[in-house]
C-alpha positions as CSV (number, residue, x, y, z in Angstrom):
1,X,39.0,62.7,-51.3
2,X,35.5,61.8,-52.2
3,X,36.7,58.1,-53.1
4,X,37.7,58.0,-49.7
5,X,34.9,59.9,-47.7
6,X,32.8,57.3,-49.9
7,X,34.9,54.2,-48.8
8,X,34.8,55.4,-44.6
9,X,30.9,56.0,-44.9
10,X,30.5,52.3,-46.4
11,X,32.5,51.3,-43.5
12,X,31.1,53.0,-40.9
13,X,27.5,51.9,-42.1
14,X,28.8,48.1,-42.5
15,X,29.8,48.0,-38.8
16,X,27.1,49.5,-37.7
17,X,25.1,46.7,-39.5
18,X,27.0,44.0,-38.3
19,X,26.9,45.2,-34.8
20,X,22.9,45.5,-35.1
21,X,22.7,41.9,-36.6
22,X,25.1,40.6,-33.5
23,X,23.2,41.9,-31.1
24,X,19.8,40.7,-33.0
25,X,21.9,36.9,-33.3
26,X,22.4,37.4,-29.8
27,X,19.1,38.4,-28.6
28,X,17.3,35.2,-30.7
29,X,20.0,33.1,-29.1
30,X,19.2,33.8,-25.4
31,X,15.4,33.2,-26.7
32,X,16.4,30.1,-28.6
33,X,18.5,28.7,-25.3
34,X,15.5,29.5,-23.2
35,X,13.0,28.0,-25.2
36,X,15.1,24.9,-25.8
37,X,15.4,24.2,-21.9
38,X,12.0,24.6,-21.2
39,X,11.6,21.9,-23.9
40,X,13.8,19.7,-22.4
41,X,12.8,20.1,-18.7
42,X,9.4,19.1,-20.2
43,X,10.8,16.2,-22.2
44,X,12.6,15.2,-18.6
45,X,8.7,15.3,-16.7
46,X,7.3,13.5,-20.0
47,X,9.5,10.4,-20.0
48,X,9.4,10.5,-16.1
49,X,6.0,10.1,-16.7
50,X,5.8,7.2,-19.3
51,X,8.2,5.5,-17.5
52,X,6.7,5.1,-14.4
53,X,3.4,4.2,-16.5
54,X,5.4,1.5,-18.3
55,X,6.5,-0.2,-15.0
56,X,2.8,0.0,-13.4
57,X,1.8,-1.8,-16.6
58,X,4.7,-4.2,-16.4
59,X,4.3,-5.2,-12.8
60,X,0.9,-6.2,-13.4
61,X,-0.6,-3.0,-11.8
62,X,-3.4,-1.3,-14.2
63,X,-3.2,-1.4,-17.5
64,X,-4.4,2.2,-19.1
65,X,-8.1,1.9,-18.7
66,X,-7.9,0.3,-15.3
67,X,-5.4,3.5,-14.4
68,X,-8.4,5.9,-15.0
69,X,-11.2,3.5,-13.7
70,X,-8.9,3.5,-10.6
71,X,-8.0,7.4,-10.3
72,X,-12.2,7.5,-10.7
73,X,-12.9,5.3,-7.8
74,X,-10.2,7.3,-5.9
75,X,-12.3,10.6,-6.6
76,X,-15.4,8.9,-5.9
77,X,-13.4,7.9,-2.4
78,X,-12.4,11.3,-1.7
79,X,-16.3,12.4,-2.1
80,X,-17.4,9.9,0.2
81,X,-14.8,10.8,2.9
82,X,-15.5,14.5,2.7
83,X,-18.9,13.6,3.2
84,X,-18.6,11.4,5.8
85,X,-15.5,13.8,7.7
86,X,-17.3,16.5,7.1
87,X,-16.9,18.3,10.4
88,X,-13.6,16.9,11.1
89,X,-12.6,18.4,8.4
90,X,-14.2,22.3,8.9
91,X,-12.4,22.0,12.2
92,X,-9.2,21.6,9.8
93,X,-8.8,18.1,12.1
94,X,-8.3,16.0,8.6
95,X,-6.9,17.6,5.3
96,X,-6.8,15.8,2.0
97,X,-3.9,16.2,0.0
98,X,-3.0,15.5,-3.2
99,X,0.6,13.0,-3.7
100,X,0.8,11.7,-7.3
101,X,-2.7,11.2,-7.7
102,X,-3.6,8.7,-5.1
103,X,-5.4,9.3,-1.9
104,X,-3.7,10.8,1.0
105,X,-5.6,11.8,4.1
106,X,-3.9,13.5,6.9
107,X,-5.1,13.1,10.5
108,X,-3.9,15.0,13.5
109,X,-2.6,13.5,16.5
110,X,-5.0,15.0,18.7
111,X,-8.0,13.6,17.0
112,X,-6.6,10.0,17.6
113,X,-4.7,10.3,20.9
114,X,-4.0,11.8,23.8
115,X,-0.7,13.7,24.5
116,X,2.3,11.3,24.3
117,X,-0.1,8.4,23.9
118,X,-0.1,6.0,21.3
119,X,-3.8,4.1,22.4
120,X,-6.5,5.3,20.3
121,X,-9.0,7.8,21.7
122,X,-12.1,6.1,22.3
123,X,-13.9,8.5,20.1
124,X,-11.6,8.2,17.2
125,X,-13.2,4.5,16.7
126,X,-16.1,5.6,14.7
127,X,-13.8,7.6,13.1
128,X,-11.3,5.3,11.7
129,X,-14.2,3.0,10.9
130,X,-15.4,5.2,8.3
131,X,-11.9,5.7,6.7
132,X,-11.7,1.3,6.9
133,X,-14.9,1.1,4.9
134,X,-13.6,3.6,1.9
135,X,-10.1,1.2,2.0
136,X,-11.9,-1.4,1.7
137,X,-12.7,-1.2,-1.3
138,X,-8.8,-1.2,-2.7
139,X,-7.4,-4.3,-2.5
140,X,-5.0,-3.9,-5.0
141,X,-3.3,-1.3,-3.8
142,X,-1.2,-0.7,-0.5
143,X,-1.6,1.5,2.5
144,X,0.5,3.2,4.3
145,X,0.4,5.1,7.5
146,X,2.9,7.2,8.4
147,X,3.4,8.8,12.1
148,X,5.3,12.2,12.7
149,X,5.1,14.3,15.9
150,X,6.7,17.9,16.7
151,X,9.9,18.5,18.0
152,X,9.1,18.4,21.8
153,X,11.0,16.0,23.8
154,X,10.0,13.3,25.6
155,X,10.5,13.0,29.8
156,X,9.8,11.0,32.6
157,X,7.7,7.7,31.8
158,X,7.2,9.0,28.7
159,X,10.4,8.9,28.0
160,X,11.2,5.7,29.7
161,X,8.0,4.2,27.3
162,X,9.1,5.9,24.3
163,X,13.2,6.6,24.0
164,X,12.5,8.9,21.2
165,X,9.8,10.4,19.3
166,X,10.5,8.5,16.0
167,X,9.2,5.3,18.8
168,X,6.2,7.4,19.8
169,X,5.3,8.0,16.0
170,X,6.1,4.1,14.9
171,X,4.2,3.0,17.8
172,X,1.1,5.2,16.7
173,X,1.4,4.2,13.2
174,X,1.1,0.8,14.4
175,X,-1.8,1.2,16.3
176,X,-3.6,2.3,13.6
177,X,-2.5,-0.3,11.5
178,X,-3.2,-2.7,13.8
179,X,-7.2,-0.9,14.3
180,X,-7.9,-0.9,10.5
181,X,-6.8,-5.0,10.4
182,X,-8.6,-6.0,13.5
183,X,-11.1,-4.1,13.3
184,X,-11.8,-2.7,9.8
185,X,-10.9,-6.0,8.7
186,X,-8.2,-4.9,6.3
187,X,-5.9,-7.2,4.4
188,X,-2.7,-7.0,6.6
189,X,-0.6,-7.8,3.6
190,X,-1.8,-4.4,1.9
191,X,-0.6,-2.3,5.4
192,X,2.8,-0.7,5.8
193,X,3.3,1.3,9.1
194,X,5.8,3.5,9.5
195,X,7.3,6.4,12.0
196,X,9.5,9.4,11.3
197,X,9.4,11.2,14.5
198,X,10.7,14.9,14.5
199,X,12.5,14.6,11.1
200,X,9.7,15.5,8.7
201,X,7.9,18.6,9.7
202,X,5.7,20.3,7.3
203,X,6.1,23.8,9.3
204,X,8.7,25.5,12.1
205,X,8.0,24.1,15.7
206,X,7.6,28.0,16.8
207,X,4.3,27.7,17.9
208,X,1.4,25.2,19.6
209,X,-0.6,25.8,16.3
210,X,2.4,24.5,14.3
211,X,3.5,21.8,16.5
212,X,0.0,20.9,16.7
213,X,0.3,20.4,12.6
214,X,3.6,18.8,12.6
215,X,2.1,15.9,15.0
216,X,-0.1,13.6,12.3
217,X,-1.0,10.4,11.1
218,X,-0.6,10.1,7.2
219,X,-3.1,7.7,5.8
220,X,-2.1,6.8,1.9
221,X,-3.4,4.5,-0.9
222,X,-0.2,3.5,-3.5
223,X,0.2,1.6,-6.4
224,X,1.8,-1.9,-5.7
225,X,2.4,-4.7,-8.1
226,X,-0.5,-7.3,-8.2
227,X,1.8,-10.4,-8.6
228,X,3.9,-9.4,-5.2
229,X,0.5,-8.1,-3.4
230,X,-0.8,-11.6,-4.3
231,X,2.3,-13.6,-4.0
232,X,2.8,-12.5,-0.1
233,X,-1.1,-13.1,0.4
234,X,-0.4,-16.9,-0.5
235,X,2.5,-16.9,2.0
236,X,0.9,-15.0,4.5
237,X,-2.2,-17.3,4.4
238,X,-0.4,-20.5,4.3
239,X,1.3,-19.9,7.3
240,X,-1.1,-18.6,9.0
241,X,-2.6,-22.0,8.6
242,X,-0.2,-23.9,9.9
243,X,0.6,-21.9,13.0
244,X,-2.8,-22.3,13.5
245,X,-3.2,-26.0,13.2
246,X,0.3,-26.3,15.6
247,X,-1.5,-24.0,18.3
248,X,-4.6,-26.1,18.1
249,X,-1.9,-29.2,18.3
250,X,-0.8,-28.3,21.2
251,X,-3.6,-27.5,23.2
252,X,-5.2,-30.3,22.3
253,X,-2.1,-32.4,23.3
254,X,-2.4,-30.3,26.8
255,X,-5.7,-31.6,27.5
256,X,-5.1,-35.4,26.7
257,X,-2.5,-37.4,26.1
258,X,-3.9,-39.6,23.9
259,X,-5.2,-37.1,21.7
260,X,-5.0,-38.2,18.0
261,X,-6.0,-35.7,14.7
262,X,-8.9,-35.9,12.9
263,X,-8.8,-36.7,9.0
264,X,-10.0,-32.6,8.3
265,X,-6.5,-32.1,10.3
266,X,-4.9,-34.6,8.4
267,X,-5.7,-33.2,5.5
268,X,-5.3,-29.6,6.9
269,X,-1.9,-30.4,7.8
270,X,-0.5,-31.8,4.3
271,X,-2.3,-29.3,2.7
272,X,-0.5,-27.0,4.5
273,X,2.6,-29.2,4.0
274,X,2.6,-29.1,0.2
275,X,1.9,-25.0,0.5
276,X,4.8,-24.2,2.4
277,X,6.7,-27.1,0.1
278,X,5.9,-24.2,-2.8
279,X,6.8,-21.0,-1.0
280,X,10.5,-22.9,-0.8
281,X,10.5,-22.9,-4.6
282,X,9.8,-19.1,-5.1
283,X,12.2,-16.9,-5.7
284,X,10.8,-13.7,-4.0
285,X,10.8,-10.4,-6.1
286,X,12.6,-8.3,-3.4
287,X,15.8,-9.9,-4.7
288,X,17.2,-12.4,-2.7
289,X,16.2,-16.7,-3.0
290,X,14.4,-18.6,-0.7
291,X,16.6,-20.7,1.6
292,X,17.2,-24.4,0.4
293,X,14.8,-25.3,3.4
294,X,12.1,-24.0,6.0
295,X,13.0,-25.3,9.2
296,X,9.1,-24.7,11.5
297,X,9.4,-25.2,15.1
């Protein structure tokens, strides 16, 4: 009888071991599992990261110490902004935000134009001035401004100017784009306008205060590959050229029918000749081949 009083007590105590050791396994695996996600979501961000540092340095962007040189020139930018937009920004007229480390400046509509209006307010000149003299100083990088407005419809003229408010947004975009190359004197190659109307708010259109939010102009500095920012600028500038040589053709063959061009013009003209001969050659990097030949009218 004791044998087996013995033998159930063993058996008893060996289960309830087990079960304690099961549960303990258990518990240090939902701790393992844990930890082991956490360690991959971070191994996810990591190689994100080294990634997209690998492709700036293979397109020719910044190499590691021109990366930091550049994220220092884009604080010292942000400093000389704040300082400069100082009471735009107590009014909370201009925020500074932060988007992968470059600069992004947000600007609301009704510091730059009137209501359903993209011409800039007269004393939103100055303004944009001081933002085109920070830019300036990034020419390897691209810009982008980005128009949004609330979710308010259009009517009347307005309506009849603008069909929709992703129009009204492009159309201010552009007008800004069009300021900061005119007359910041911006490299229009380096300037992307673009408009997303209603579709991007950053709060509910429940209120004039958030409306008033919703309806901005983004201003943005990006990372761009050198060779492509270069390449275009060689095309761009090339062409300009000759456009501007055939304008000057034709006027002066409007004022006199005898007119015959001088050797700069000569020269002008086949230098422009042999350019555009080289832009036939490339094969562009946003993946389709030049045409086998450039027809100019």
């Amino acid at each position: 009888m004791r044998e087996i009083i013995a033998i159930v007590v063993c058996v008893v105590v060996f289960m309830v071991a087990m079960q304690s050791g099961m549960i303990k396994t258990g518990l240090d695996y939902g701790v393992i599992k844990k930890n082991n996600e956490n360690l991959q979501a971070t191994n996810e961000r990591l190689t994100r990261e080294i990634k997209r540092m690998h492709n700036l340095n293979k397109d020719g962007v910044a190499g590691a110490g021109d990366q930091v040189a550049i994220l220092e020139r884009l604080e010292k930018a942000k400093a000389d902004l704040k300082g400069q937009l100082a009471r735009e920004i107590k009014k909370r007229e201009i925020v500074f935000e932060e988007d992968d480390n470059w600069l992004k400046l947000v600007v609301l509509d009704k510091v730059l134009f009137s209501k359903h209006s993209a011409g800039i307010n007269t004393s939103a000149r100055q303004f944009l001035l001081k933002i085109t003299r920070v830019l300036s100083h990034f020419d390897e990088m691209e810009m982008r401004i980005t128009g949004f407005t609330d979710n308010q419809r259009l009517a009347g003229k307005d309506k009849k100017k603008y069909p929709t408010l992703r129009h009204l947004s492009a159309a201010r975009a552009i007008t800004v784009a069009e300021f900061f190359q005119r007359e910041g004197d911006l490299d229009p190659v380096q300037i992307v306008a673009a408009g997303f109307g209603e579709a991007r708010p950053v709060v509910p259109n429940d209120s004039e205060y958030h409306r008033t939010l919703n309806g901005r102009i983004e201003i943005s500095l990006h990372p761009v590959a050198l060779e492509v920012l270069n390449k275009a600028r060689d095309i761009y500038r090339t062409e300009s050229l000759i456009t501007q040589k055939h304008k000057k053709t034709k006027q002066l063959a409007a004022s006199s029918n005898e007119y015959e061009p001088s050797e700069d013009e000569d020269s002008e003209e086949a230098i422009g000749e042999e350019a555009l001969d080289n832009v036939n050659d490339m094969e562009f990097d946003a993946g389709y081949a030049a045409p086998d030949e450039a027809v100019i009218e």
